[in-house]
Residue, then its C-alpha position, 0 to 999 in steps of 0.5 A: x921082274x923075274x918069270x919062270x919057265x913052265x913047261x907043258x908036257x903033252x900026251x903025244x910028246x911034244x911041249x910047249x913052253x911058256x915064260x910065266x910072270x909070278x903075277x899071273x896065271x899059267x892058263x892066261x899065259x898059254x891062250x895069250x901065247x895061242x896055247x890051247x888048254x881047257x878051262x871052264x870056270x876060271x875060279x878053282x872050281x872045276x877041274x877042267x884046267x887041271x895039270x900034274x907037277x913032274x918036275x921042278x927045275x930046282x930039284x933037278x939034281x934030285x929029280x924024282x923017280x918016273x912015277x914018283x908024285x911032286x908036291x904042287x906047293x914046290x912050283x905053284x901058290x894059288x891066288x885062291x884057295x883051289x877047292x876042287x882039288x884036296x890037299x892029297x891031289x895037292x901033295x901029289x902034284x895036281x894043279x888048277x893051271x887057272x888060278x896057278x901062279x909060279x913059284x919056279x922053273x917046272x914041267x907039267x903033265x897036261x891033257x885029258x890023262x890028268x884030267x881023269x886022273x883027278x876025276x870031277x870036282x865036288x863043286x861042279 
């Protein structure tokens, strides 16, 4: 079976990289390989566990501009719909690493950044 490399790009630079079954979830992944990432409700309810999509290994010949936004759909489907999340959030590269499972090579922006970025979810 075929798994994708997810990159986890921290604010202080360094990375972590995990190799990510398409059947499980990117934060299963990382606590399994002794990666700390936060997480609360596990459901796609909060946004504690959120990341942001900088790159997807498939567009590399194009990659996007430094601030240009990917589409989360380009790298991740969900096992649940991710109702803390709207859909702009969504095509701006915003992902719920609880319930993310990948669809290609990628990095993801991860930290306390992102996370004020998005803001607190409706649900919670």
């Amino acid at each position: 079976m075929t798994s994708y490399d997810v990159t986890l790009e921290w604010p202080d630079g360094r990375t972590d990289s995990v190799a990510v079954d398409p059947r499980e979830t990117v934060l299963d992944v990382a606590l399994r390989e002794g990666i700390r990432l936060p997480a609360d409700c596990r459901k796609g309810t909060c946004t504690t566990c959120v990341g942001r999509v900088v790159a997807v290994e498939e567009d590399a010949p194009d990659e996007p501009e430094a601030n240009e936004p990917v589409d989360a759909a380009e790298a991740f489907d969900y096992r649940r719909q991710p109702r803390a999340l709207t859909a702009a959030e969504r095509a701006d590269g915003y992902v719920l690493l609880c319930i993310a499972v990948p669809r290609a090579d990628c990095r993801v922006a991860v930290g306390p950044m992102i996370r004020a970025e998005v803001g607190d979810s409706p649900w919670g």
